[in-house]
C-alpha positions as CSV (number, residue, x, y, z in Angstrom):
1,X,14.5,9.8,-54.8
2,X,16.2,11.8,-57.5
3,X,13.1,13.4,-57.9
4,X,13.5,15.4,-54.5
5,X,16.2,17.2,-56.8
6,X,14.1,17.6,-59.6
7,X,13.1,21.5,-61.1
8,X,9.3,20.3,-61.2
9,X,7.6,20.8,-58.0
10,X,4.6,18.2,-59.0
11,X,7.4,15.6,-59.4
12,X,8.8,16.8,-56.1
13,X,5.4,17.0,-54.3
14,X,4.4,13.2,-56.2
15,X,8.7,11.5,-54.3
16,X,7.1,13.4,-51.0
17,X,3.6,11.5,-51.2
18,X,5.2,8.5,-51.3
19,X,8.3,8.8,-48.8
20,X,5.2,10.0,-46.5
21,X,3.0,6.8,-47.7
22,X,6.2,4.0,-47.2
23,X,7.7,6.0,-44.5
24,X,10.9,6.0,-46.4
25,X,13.5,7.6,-44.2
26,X,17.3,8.2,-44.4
27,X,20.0,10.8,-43.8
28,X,19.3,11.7,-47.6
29,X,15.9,11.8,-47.5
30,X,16.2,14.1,-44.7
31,X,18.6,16.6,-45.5
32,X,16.4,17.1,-48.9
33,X,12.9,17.5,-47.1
34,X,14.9,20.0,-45.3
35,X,16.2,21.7,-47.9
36,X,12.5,22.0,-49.7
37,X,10.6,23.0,-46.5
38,X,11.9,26.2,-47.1
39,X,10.2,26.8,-50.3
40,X,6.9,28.6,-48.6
41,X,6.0,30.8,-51.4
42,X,5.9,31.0,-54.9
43,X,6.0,27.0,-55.4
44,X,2.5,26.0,-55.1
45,X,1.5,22.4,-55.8
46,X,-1.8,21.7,-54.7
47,X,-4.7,24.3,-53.0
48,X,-3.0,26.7,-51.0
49,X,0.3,23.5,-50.3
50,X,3.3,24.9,-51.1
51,X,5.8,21.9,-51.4
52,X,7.2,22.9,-48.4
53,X,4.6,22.5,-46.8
54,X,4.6,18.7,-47.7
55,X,7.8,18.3,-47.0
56,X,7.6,19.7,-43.4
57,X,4.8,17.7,-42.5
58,X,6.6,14.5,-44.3
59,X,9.3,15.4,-41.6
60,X,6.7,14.4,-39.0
61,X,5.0,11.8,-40.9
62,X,7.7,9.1,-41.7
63,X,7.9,8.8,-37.9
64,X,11.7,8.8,-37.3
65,X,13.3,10.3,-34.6
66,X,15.9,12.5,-36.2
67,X,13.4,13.4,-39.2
68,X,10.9,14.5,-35.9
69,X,14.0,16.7,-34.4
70,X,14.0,18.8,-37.8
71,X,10.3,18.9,-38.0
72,X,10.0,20.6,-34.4
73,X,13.2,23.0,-35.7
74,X,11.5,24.2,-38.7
75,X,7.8,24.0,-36.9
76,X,8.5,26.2,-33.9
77,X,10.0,29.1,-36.6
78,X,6.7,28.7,-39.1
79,X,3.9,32.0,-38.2
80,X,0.6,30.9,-37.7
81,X,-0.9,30.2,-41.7
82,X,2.2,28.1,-42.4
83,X,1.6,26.0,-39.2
84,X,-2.1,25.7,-39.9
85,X,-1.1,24.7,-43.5
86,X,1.3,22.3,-42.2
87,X,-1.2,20.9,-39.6
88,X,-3.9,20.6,-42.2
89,X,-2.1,18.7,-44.4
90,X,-0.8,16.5,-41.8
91,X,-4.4,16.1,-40.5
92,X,-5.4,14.8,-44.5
93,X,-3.1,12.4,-44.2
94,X,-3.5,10.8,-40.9
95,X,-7.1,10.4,-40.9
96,X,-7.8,11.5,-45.0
């Protein structure tokens, strides 16, 4: 997890993958993925993904309640290419 504070976004994107793939999920973990889905441009880590982008959909993904709250916060205030980004992405991982 100390990764989520790491300066190099492929370490950062690499912690997301796999809070997303064990569903990891604390206060911590939340406040972070928070704190990154606000890095929309100029921090690309794969394609068009910015690592916010991985970090909001993680929100959704690790399927917790409070982490699902701050998704829909941070979702609702996204324009349209950042929510198709996020929806992609969330898409690839559901059924990818």
């Amino acid at each position: 997890l100390d990764c989520l504070d790491s300066n190099y976004f492929s370490s950062m994107g690499l912690a997301i993958y796999k809070i997303i793939d064990r569903k990891y999920c604390n206060e911590y973990i939340i406040k972070k993925l928070v704190q990154i889905a606000a890095l929309l441009k100029d921090y690309k880590v794969a394609g068009p993904y910015q690592i916010g982008h991985l970090a909001i959909a993680a929100l959704f993904l690790v399927e917790n309640k409070s982490a699902l709250e701050c998704f829909n916060q941070i979702y609702t205030d996204l324009d349209s290419n950042h929510k198709f980004l996020v929806d992609n992405f969330i898409k690839g991982m559901l059924f990818g």
